[in-house]
C-alpha positions as CSV (number, residue, x, y, z in Angstrom):
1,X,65.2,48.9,8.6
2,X,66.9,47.5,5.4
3,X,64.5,49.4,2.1
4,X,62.4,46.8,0.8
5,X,63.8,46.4,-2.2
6,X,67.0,45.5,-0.5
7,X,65.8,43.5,1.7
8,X,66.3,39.0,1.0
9,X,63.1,37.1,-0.4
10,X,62.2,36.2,2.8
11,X,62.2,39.5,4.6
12,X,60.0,41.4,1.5
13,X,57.3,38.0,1.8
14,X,57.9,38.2,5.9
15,X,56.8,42.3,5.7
16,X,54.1,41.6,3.1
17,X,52.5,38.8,5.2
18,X,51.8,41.3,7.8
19,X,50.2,43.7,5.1
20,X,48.2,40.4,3.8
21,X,46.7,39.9,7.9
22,X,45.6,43.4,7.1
23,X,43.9,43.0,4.7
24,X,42.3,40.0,5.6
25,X,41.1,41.8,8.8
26,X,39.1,44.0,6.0
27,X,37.6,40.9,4.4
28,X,36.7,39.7,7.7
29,X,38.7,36.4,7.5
30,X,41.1,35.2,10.4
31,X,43.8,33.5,9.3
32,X,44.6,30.1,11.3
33,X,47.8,29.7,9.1
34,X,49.1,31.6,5.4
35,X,51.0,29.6,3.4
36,X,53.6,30.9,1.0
37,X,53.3,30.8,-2.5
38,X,54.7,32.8,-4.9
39,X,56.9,36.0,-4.5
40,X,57.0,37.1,-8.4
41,X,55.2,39.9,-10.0
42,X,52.4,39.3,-7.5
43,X,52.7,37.8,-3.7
44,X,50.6,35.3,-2.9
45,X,49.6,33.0,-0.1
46,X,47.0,30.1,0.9
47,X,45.1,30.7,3.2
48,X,42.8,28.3,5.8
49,X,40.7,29.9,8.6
50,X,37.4,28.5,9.9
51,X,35.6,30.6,6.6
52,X,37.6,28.2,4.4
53,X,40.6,28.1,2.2
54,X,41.5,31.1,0.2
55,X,44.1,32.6,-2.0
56,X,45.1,36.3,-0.8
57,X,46.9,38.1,-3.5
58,X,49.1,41.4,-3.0
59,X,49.6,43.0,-5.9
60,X,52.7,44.9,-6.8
61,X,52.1,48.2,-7.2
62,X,53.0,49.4,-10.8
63,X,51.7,47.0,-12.5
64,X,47.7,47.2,-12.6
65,X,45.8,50.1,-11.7
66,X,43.0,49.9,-8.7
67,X,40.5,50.4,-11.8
68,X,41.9,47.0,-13.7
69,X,41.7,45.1,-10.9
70,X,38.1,45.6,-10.0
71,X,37.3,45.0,-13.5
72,X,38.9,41.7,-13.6
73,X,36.7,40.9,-10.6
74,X,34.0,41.7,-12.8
75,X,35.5,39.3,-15.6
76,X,35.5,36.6,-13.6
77,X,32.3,37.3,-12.1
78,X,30.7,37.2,-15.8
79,X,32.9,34.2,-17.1
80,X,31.7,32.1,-13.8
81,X,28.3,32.9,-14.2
82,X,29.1,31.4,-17.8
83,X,30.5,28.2,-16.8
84,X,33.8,28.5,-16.6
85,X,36.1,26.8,-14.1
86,X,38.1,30.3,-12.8
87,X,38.5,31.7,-9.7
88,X,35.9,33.2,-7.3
89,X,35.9,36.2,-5.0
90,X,35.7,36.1,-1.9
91,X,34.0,39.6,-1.8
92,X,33.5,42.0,-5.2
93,X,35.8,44.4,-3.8
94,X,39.5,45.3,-4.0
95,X,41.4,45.8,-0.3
96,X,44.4,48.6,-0.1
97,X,46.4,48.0,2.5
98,X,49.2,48.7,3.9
99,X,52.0,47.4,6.7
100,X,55.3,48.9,8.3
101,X,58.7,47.7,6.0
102,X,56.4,48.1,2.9
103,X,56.7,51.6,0.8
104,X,53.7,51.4,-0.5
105,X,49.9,50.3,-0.3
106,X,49.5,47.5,-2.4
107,X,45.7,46.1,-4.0
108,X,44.7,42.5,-2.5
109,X,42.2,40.6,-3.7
110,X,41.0,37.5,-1.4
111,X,39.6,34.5,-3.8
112,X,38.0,30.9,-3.0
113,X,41.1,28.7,-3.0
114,X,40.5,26.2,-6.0
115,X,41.1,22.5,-5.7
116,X,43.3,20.2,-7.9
117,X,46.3,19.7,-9.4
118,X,48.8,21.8,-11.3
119,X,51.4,19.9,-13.8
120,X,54.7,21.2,-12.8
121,X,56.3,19.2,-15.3
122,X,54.4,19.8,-18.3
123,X,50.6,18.6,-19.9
124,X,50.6,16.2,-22.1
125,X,48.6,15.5,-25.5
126,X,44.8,15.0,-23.8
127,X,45.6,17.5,-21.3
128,X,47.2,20.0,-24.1
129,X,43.5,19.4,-26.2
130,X,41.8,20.3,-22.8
131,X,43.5,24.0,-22.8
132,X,43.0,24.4,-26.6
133,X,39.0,23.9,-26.0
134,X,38.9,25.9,-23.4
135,X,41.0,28.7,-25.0
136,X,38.6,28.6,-28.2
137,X,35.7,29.0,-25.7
138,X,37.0,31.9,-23.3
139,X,38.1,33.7,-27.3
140,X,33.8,33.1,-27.7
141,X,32.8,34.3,-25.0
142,X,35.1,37.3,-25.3
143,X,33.7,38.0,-28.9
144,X,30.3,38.4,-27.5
145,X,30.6,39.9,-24.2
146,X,29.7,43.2,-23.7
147,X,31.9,45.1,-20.9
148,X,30.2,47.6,-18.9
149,X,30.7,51.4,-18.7
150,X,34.0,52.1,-17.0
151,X,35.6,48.4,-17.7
152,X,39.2,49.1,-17.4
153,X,41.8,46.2,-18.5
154,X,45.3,47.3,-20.1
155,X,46.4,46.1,-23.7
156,X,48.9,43.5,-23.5
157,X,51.2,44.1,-26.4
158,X,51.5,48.1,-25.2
159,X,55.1,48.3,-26.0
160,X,54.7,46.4,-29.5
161,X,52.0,49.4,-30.5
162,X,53.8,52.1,-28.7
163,X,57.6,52.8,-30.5
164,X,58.1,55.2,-27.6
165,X,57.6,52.4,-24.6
166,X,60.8,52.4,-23.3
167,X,62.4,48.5,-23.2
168,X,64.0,46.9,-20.0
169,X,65.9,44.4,-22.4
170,X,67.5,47.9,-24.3
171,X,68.9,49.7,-21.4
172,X,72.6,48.6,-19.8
173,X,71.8,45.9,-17.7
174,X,74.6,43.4,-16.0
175,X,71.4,40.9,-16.7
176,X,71.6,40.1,-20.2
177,X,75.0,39.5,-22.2
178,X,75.6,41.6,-25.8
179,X,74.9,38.9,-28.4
180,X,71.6,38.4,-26.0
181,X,70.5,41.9,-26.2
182,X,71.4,42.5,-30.1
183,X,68.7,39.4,-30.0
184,X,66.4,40.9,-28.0
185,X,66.7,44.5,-30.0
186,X,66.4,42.2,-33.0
187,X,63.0,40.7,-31.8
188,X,61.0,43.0,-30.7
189,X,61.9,45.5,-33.9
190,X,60.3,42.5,-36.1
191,X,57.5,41.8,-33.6
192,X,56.7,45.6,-33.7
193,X,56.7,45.4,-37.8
194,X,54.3,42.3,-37.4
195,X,51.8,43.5,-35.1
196,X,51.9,46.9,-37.4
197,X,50.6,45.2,-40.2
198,X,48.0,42.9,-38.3
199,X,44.1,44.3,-38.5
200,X,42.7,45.2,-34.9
201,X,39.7,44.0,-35.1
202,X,38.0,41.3,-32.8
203,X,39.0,38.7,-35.7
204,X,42.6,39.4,-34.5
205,X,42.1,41.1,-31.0
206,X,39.8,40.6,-27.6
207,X,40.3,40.0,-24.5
208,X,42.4,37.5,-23.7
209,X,44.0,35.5,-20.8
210,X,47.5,36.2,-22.2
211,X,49.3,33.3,-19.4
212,X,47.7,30.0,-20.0
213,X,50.7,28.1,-19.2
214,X,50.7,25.2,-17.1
215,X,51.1,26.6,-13.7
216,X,48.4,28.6,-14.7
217,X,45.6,25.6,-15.3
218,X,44.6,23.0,-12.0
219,X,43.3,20.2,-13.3
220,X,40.5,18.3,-10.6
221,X,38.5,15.2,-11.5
222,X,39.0,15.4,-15.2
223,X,38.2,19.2,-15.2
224,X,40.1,21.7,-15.7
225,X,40.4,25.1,-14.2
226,X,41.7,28.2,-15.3
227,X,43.6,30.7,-13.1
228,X,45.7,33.4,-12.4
229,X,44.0,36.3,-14.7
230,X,45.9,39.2,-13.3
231,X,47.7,39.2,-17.3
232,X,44.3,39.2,-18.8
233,X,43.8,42.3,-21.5
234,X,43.1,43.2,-25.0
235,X,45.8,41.5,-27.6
236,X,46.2,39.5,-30.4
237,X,44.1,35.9,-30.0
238,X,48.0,33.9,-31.4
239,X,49.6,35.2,-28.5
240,X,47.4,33.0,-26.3
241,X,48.9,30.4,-27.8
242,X,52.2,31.7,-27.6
243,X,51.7,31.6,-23.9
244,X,50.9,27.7,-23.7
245,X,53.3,25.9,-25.8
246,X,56.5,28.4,-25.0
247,X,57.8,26.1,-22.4
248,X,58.1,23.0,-24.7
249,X,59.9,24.8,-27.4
250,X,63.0,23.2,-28.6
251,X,61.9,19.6,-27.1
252,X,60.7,17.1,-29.5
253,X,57.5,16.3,-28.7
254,X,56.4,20.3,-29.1
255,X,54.5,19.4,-32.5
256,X,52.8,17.0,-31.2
257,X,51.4,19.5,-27.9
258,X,51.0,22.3,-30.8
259,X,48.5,19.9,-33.0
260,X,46.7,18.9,-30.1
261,X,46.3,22.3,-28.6
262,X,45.3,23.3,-32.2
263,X,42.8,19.8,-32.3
264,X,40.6,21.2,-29.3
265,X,40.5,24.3,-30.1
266,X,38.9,23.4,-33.5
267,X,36.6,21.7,-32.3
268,X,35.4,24.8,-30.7
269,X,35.4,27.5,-33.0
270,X,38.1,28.0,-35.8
271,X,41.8,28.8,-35.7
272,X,42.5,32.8,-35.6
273,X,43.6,34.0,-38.7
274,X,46.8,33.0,-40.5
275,X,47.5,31.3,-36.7
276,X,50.2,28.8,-38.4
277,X,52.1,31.5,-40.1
278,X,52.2,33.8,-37.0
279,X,52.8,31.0,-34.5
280,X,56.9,31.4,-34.3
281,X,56.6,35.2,-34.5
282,X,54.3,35.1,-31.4
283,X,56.9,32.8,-29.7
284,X,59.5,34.8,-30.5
285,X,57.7,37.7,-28.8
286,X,56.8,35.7,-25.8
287,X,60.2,35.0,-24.8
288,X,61.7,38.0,-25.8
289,X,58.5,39.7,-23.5
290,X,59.3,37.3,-20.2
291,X,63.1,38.7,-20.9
292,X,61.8,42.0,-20.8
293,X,59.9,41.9,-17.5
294,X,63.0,40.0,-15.8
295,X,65.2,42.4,-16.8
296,X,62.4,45.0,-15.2
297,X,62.5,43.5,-12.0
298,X,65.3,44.7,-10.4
299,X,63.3,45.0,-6.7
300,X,63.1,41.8,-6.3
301,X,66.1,39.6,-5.2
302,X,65.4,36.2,-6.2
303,X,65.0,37.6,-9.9
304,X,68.5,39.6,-9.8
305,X,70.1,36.5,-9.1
306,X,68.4,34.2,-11.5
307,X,68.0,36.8,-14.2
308,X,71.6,36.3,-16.1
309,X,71.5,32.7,-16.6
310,X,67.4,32.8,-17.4
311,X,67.5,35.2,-19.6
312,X,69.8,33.6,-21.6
313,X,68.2,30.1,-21.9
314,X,65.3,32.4,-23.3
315,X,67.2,33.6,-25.8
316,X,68.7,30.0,-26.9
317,X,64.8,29.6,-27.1
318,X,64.4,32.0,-29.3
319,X,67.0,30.8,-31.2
320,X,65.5,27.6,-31.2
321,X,61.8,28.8,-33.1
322,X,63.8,29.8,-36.0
């Protein structure tokens, strides 16, 4: 059998659909049909059985620890309790599993599918206000939640507060061409210098979602819904923002997305500290951060074929903030 980090796109989702009937066996649901979804840092499918429609997520291992993973189920436990539009467990537990093909056990975590639509293209300035309101009140409700004993979710900007963390984008790598990674270098040595001489206190740090882009929010009736918080963890409230508008830099109508985003949020709670100042540096370190984790991904074959010609539209991006 070919390794699994060999193996095509099809054959690493064919062996991990196999290890997801596994662990849906453990959550008790039969599967009538999985559907594929995405095969990126997570694999995920949707699921419909008689039980109803799920999403069954297999994480890669690596990446979060048993530990975070139950305390995001706690998260979103608290934050739906609170209101918020996010997704549901099916059961408060995280499922290890394992299947033949697959090297190692991976976590899966089986949530209520949730209904609507995702803009594929792009939101626009209503829908852009939406995500900055409810961005201002997930930072709330983050600045007053208490977490329990034993809460366990990883700091996002690790290798911006660690000068020993080891960078993807700095190692010899076919991925990314010189002039590229003398950018990269470039970025992340000033991103380190700013986030330096940031305080850390919950003015400027709490949890966060940390990938509120737009395949990230489903949008149903006029509500929206905010998903995917396998990224969430302590970091800097900007980068949020970061995360949103990143897509649209470089096209004209980006100002008029970044003052509506900014237009819900307000009427919220506040801007984050010196938020317009910060903005580009955050972008900057967004794209420079998705290069990173590209460059990272070597086991997986749709990314080393992609990679090259991605990672340097990123960096014209970057080029592009200024």
């Amino acid at each position: 059998m070919v390794e699994f980090a060999d193996a095509s796109k099809d054959e690493q989702i064919s062996r991990l659909e196999e290890l997801g009937r596994q662990a849906l066996s453990e959550f008790g649901v039969k599967a009538d049909s999985m559907e594929r979804l995405v095969h990126a840092e997570n694999t995920t499918f949707h699921v419909r059985g008689k039980q109803g429609e799920f999403c069954l997520r297999i994480s890669r291992p690596g990446y979060q620890s048993h530990s975070n993973i139950e305390s995001e189920i706690v998260f979103l436990d608290r934050l739906s309790a609170h209101g918020f539009r996010v997704p549901r467990p099916w059961q408060p537990r995280v499922v290890n599993a394992e299947a033949p093909g697959v090297p190692e056990a991976r976590d899966c975590v089986l949530f209520h599918w949730v209904e609507g639509e995702i803009h594929r293209k792009g939101l626009d300035e209503a829908q852009m206000r939406q995500v900055g309101e409810l961005t201002a009140r997930l930072h709330d409700f983050a600045g007053t939640w208490h977490a329990p004993v034993g809460f366990d979710r990883q700091k996002v900007h690790t290798w911006l507060l660690d000068p020993d963390e080891v960078m993807a984008v700095n190692q010899p790598t076919f991925m990314i061409h010189e002039p590229d990674q003398q950018l990269l270098a470039a970025v992340a040595a000033e991103s380190r210098l700013m986030a330096a001489s940031l305080p850390r206190d919950s003015d400027w740090i709490r949890l966060i979602h940390s990938d509120l882009h737009h395949g990230n929010l489903v949008f149903r009736d006029g509500e929206l819904h905010a998903i995917d918080f396998d990224d969430t963890g302590y970091g800097f409230l900007v980068y949020d923002f970061a995360a949103t508008l990143v897509a649209r830099v470089g096209q004209p109508e980006f100002g008029s997305l970044r003052e509506a985003l900014f237009e819900g949020y307000v009427q919220v709670r506040p801007l984050p500290p010196r938020t317009l100042e910060l903005l580009p540096q955050f972008l900057r370190l967004r794209l420079a951060s998705i290069a990173n984790w590209l460059a990272g991904r070597t086991d997986n074959p749709e990314f080393r074929e992609m990679a090259p010609t991605y990672i340097a539209g990123l960096c014209e991006r970057i080029r592009a903030v200024g």
